[in-house]
C-alpha positions in Angstrom: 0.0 0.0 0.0 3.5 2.4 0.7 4.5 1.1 -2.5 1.5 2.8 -4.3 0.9 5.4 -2.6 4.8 6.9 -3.4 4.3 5.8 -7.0 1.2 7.5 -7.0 2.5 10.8 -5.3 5.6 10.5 -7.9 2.8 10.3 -11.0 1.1 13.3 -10.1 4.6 15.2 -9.3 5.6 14.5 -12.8 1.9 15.1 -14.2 2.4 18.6 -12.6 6.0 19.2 -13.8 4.8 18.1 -17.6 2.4 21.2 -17.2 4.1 23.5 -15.9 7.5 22.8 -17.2 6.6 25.1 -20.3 6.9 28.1 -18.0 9.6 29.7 -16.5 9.6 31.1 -12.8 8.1 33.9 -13.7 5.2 31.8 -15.3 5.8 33.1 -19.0 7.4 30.6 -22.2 10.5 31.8 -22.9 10.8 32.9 -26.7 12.5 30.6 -28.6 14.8 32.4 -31.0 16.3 30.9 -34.1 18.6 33.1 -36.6 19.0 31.4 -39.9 21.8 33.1 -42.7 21.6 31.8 -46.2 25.1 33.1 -47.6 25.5 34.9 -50.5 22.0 35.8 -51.1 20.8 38.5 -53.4 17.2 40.6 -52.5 16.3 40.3 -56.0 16.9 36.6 -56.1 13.8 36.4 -54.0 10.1 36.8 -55.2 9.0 39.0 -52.1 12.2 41.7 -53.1 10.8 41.7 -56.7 12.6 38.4 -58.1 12.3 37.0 -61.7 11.7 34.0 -60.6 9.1 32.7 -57.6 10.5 31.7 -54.4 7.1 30.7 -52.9 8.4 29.1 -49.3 10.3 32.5 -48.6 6.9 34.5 -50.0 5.1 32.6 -47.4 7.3 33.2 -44.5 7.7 36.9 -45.4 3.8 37.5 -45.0 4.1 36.0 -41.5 6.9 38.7 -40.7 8.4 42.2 -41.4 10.3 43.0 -44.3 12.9 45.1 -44.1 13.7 46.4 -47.8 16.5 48.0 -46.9 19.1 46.3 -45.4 22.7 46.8 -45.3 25.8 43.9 -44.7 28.5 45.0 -43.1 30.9 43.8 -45.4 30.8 41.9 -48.8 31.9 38.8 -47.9 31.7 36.1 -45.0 34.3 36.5 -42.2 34.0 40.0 -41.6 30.0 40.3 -42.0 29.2 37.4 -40.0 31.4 38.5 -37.6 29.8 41.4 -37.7 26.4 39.9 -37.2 27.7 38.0 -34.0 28.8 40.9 -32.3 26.9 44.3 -33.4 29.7 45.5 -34.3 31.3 47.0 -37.1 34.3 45.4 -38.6 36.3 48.5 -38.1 36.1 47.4 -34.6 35.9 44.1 -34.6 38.5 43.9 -36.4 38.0 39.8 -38.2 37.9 40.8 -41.6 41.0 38.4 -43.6 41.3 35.1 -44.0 42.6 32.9 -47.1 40.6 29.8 -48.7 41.5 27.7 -51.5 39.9 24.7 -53.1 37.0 24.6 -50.7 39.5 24.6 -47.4 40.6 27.7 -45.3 44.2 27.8 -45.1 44.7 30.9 -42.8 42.2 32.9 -41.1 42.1 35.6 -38.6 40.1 35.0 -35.3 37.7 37.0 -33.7 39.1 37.7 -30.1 37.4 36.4 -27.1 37.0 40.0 -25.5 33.7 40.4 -27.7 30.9 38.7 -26.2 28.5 37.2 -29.3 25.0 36.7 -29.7 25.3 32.9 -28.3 26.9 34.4 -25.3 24.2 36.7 -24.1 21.6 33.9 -24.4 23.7 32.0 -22.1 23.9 34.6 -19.7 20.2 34.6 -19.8 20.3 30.7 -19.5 19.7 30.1 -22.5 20.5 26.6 -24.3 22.4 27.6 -27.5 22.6 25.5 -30.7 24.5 26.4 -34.2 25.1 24.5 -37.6 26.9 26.2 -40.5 27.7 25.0 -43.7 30.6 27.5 -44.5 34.1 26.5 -43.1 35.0 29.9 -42.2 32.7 30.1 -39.3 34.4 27.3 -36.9 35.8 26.9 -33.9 39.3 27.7 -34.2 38.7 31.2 -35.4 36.7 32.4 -32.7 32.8 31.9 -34.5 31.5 29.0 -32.0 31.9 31.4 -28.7 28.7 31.0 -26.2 27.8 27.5 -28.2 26.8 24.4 -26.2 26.7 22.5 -29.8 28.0 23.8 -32.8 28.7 21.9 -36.2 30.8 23.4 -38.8 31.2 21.5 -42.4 33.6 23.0 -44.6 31.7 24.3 -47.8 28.8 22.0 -47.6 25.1 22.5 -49.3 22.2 22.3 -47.9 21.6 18.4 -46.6 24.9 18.5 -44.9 23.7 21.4 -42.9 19.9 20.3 -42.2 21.0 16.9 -41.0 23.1 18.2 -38.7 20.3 20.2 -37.5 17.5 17.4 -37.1 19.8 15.8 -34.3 20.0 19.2 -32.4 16.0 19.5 -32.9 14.6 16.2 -31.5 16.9 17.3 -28.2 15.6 20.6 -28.7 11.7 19.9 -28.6 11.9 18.0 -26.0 13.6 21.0 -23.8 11.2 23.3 -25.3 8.3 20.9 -24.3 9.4 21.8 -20.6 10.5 25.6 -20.6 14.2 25.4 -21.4 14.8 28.4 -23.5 17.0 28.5 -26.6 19.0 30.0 -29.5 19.7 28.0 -32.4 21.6 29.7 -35.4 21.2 28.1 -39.2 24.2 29.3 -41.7 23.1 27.5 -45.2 26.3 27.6 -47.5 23.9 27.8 -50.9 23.5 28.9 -53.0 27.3 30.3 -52.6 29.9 29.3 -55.7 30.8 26.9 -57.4 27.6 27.0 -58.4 25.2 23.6 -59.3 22.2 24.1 -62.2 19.3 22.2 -59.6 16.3 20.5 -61.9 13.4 21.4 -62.3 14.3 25.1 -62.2 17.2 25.4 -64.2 15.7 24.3 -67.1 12.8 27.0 -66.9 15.6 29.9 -66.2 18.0 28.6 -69.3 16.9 25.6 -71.2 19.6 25.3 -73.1 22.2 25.3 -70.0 24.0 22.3 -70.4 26.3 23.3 -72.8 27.6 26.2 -71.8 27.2 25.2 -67.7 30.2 22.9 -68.1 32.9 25.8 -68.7 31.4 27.1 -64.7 30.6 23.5 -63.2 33.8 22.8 -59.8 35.2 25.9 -61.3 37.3 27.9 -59.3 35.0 31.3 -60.2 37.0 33.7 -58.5 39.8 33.3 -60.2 38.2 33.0 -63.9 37.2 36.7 -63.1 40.3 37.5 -62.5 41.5 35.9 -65.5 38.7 38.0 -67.7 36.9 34.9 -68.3 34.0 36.5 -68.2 34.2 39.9 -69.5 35.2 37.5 -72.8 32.0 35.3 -72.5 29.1 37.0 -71.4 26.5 34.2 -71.8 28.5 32.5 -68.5 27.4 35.9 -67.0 23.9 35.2 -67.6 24.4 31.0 -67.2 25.9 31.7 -64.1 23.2 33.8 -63.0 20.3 31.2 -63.9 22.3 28.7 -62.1 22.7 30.6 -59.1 18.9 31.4 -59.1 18.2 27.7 -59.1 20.4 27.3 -56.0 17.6 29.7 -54.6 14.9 27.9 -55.5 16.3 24.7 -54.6 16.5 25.6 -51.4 13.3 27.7 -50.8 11.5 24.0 -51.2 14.0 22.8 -49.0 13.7 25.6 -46.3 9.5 24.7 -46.2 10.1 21.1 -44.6 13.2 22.1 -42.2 10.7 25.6 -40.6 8.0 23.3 -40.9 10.0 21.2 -38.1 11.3 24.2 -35.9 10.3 23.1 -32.3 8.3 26.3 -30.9 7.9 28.1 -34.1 4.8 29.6 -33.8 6.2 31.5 -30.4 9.5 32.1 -31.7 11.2 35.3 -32.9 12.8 34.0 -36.2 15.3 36.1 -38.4 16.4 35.1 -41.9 18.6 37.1 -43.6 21.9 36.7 -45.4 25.6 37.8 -45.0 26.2 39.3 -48.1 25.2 39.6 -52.1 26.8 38.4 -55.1 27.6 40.2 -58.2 26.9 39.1 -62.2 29.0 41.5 -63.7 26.8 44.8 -63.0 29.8 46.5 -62.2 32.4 44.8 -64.0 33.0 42.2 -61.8 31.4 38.8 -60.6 31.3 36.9 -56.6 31.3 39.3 -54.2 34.3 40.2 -52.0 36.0 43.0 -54.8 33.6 45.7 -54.0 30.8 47.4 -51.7 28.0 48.1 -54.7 24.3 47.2 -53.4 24.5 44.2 -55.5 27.1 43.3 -53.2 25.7 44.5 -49.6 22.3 44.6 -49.9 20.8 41.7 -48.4 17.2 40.6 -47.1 16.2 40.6 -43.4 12.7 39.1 -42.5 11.8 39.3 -38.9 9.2 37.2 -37.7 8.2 37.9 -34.4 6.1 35.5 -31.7 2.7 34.5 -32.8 3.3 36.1 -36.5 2.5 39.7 -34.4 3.3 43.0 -37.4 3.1 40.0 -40.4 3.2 41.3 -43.7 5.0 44.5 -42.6 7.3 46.4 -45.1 9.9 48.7 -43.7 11.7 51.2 -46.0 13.9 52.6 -44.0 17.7 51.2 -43.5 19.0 49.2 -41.9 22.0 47.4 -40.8 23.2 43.4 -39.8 24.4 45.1 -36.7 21.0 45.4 -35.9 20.1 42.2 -35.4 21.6 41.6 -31.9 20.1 44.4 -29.8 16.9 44.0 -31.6 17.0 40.1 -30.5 17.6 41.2 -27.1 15.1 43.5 -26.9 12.4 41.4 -28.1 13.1 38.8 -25.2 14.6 41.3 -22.6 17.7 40.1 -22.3 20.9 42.8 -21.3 22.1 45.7 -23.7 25.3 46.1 -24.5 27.9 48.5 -26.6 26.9 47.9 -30.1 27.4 49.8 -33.2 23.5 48.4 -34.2 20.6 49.5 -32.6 17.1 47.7 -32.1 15.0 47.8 -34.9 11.9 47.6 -32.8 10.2 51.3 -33.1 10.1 50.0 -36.8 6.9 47.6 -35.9 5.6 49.6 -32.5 5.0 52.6 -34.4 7.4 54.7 -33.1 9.7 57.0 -34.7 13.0 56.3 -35.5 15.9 58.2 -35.8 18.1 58.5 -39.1 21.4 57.5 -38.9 24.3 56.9 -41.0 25.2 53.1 -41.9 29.1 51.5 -42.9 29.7 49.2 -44.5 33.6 48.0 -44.7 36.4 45.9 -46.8 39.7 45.2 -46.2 41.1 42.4 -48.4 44.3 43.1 -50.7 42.7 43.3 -53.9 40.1 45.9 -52.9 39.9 48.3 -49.6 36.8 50.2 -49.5 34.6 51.8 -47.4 31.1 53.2 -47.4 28.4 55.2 -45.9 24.9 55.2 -46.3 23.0 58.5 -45.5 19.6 57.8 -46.9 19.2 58.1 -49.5 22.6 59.1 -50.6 25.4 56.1 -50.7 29.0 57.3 -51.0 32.0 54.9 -51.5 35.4 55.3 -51.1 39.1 53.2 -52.1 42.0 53.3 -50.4 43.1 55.3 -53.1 41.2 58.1 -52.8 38.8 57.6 -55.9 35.0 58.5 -54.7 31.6 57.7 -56.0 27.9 58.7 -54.6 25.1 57.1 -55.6 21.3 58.6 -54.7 19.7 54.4 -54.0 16.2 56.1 -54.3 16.2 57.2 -57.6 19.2 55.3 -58.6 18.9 51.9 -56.7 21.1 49.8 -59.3 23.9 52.2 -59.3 24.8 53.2 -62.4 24.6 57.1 -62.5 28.0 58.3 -60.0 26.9 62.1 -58.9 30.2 62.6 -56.8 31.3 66.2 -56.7 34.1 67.4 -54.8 31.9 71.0 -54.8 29.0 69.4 -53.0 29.0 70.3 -49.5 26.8 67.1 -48.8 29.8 64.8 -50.2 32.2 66.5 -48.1 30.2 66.4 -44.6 30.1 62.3 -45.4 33.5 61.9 -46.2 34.9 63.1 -43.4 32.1 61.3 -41.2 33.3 58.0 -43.0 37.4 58.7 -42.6 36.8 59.6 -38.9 34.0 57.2 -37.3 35.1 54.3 -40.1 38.8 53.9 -38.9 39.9 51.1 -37.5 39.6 51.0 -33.7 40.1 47.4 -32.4 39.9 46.9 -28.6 40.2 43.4 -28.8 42.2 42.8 -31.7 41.7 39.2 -33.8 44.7 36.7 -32.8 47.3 37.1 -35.9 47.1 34.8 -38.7 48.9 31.0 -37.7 52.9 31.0 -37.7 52.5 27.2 -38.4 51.8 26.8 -42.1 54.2 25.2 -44.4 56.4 27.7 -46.4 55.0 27.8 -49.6 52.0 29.0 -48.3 53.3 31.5 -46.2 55.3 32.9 -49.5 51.7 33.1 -51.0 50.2 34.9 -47.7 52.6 37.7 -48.1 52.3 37.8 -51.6 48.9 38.5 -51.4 49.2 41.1 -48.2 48.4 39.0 -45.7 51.8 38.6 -43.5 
């Protein structure tokens, strides 16, 4: 009769933990928060930014949140946008912004210092559980991108399938957690539709039927360096092949995307953020891949914020807006600590109040190309290392292709200055040098290149 009576006291204990497990002490379900990058992806190669082509899982999603149209990477390529992302910080201060990879591999890389706290950190310090799986190699351990993870999986330079299997081990754990109250942060980093890029059936055959052919000159292609060898400024149908196979990447994964956020534990109450890292390029400026410039076809990027129960859906924000953004405005949606960030939360933009213009940076600072630019809506102006200037009005002129730079206008002048004095480097916590322990040959090529 003891016996049962104990078992019977422990059923209803656990009966009572099972329902009120979803809460936390202060009787509220923690918002589950999921960020999700796709690299290397274009507004315009997505149906709700005006596509060609439909991208009807991402159309979906965007009704359920706000749409910013206007948002700006930090940077034009991985390491230094991401880290930017991570952080809220600019990669002027942050200060990650080289690395070297060859043949699908990262041979040298500099690492974010362990003085910045990232996103992953400040959920833990709210007790978060935090979760991460990223198909591009340059985000790994070893150079400082995993900080504040209890579980992170890097592949180097996988696609998608790679990246979502890793990710359906972490979920099953991660419903059943949700399922009693444990809060977490889970970041997504898909690695399509990046180069070398793969023509994905049935779409590439609607976008260019007749790709076969002419595909093969592009297909395990190092792409970087055919550009640099003029390859394609001599055949401008790869331009456009290269473009349709690219697109297909896109909508590959959009179908994909459907059954992987059909399967996030807690979506319904979570805050969920897609956005990408950076753009890509198909010769609109003379030069293809991304990396070699800061034009919008390069740094402008989608951002679609869905907040808890779908709350502002089908929202369209015009004003600008930065990656940097993105951590403050995930802390403020589930009250977690501020900190020093260049970004600010982009939350007045769905409560309705007013916010405040401000200037935007964006930075590079590779050897073949050192920019820098500012965005003062809705005037862009870009500047080399060099000196040489451009400005761009992105209202009337979103593509770029009329430069109204004058050394007379008093506009110009204002912004330059702003840009040469709050857009220099200043690094607190510098990134740990490059590795002494590479083989010489490489190191030859490192300093070649600028790097040592």
């Amino acid at each position: 009769m003891l016996k049962k009576t104990v078992f019977g006291l422990l059923f209803i204990a656990l009966a009572l933990l099972a329902l009120t497990g979803c809460s936390n002490r202060n009787g509220t379900v923690p918002t589950p928060v999921y960020l999700i990058v796709i690299d290397t992806l274009r507004t315009d190669a997505l149906s709700t930014y005006g596509g060609k082509w439909p991208t009807p899982f991402l159309d979906e999603f965007a009704a359920q949140g706000v749409v910013f149209e206007n948002c700006i990477a930090p940077s034009s390529w991985t390491v230094p946008s991401t880290a930017s992302l991570l952080t809220g910080l600019y990669p002027f201060h942050h200060g990650t912004v080289k690395a070297l990879q060859e043949s699908g591999h990262v041979l040298s890389q500099q690492t974010l210092s362990s003085g910045w706290k990232t996103v992953a950190e400040y959920f833990k310090q709210m007790e978060y559980k935090t979760y991460g799986v990223s198909g591009n190699g340059h985000l790994a351990e070893q150079y400082g991108f995993t900080q504040g993870f209890d579980e992170f999986v890097t592949h180097d330079f996988k696609g998608m399938d790679s990246v979502t299997s890793s990710w359906s081990g972490m979920a099953a754990k991660i419903a059943g957690e949700y399922r009693f109250g444990s809060p977490f942060f889970a970041f997504l980093f898909y690695f399509d539709p990046h180069h070398p890029y793969v023509p994905r059936e049935p779409y590439i055959s609607k976008y260019y039927p007749n790709y076969l052919e002419p595909s093969q000159a592009l297909l395990g292609k190092d792409m970087v360096q055919m550009w640099r060898d003029g390859y394609f400024k001599q055949h401008p149908k790869a331009v456009v092949v290269a473009r349709a196979m690219y697109d297909s990447e896109v909508a590959a994964l959009d179908a994909h995307l459907r059954d992987v956020f059909n399967q996030l534990p807690g979506f319904d109450d979570a805050l969920v953020i897609l956005t990408s890292d950076h753009g890509e390029e198909f010769f609109e400026h003379e030069q293809m891949i991304h990396g070699n410039n800061l034009m919008q076809t390069q740094i402008h990027v989608p951002l679609i914020v869905k907040l808890p129960k779908g709350a502002h859906g089908g929202l369209r924000v015009k004003d600008p807006v930065s990656l940097v953004d993105i951590l403050p405005t995930m802390m403020e949606v589930v009250g977690g600590p501020t900190g020093n960030w260049d970004g600010r939360s982009l939350v007045a933009h769905w409560t309705g109040k007013k916010a405040a213009p401000r200037d935007l940076f964006s930075h590079l600072d590779v050897p073949w190309a050192k920019h820098s630019a500012l965005v003062r809506w809705p005037f862009k102006f870009i500047q080399q290392a060099n000196g040489k200037r451009w400005q761009y009005n992105l209202a009337v002129d979103p593509d770029e292709k009329k430069d109204i730079y004058s050394e007379k206008d008093a506009n110009a002048v204002a912004a330059y200055r702003e840009l040469a004095e709050r857009g220099a480097y200043d690094v607190k916590y510098p990134p740990r040098v490059m590795s002494n322990d590479i083989p010489e040959d490489l190191r030859e090529k490192l300093k070649n290149l600028g790097y040592l």
